[in-house]
N, C-alpha and C positions, 0 to 999 in steps of 0.2 A: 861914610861907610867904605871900605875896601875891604877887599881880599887876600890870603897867599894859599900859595898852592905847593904844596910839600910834594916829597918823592912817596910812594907805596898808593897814590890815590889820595890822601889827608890833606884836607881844607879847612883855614881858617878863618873865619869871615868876624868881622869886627861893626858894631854900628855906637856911634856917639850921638844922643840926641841933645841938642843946645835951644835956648831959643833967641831971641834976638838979641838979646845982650852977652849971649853966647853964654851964658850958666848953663852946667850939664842938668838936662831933664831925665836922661833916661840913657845906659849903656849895655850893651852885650856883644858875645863873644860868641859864636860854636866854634867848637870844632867835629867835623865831619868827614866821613868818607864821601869819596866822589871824583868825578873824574879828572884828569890833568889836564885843563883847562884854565887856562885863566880869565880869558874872554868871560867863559859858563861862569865861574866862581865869582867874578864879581858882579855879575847880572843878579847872584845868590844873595849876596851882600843884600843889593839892591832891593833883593826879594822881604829880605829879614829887614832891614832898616822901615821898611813901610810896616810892618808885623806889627816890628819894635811902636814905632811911631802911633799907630793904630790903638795898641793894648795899653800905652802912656795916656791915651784919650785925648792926642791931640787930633786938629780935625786941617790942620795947614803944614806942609809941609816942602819946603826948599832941600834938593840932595846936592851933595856934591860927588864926584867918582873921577877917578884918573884915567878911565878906559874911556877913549875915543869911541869908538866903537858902540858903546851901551850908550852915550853921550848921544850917540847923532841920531841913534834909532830912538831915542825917548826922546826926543825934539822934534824927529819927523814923526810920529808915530807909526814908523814903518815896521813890519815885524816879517822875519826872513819865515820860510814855511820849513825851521829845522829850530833843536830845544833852547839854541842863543834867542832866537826870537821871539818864541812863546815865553819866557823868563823876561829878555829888557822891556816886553810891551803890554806884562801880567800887571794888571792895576789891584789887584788884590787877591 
């Protein structure tokens, strides 16, 4: 799953789902308004990738993300008390 984050607000969030042999199970795309964040936007990613992965009927799920950030709070389970937080530490 990642993110980009365009000029005017517009977000595009991408999710690939593989399984262990890395065969694609399941992919999507939005694109959306929202804010110019990238941190937010790919916590979104995040968000959609588990949707994704959920509506495919898989029931295990390993992510990968390039944001540090979403990385440490979804290892520690920590979630800040602002919307980065409640997005990287939302389980469904």
């Amino acid at each position: 799953m990642d993110a980009a984050v365009f000029e005017g607000g517009r977000l595009g969030l991408g999710v690939v789902v593989r399984d262990h042999i890395e065969d694609v199970l399941a992919a999507s795309y939005l694109r959306i308004r929202g804010e110019e964040n990238a941190k937010i936007a790919e916590a979104m990613a995040a968000q959609h990738g588990l949707k994704v992965t959920i509506e495919a009927g898989l029931t295990s799920l390993v992510s990968e993300t390039d944001c540090i950030k979403l990385y440490q709070h979804r290892k520690a389970k920590r979630q800040e008390a602002n919307y980065f937080g409640k997005l990287a530490c939302q389980e469904k």
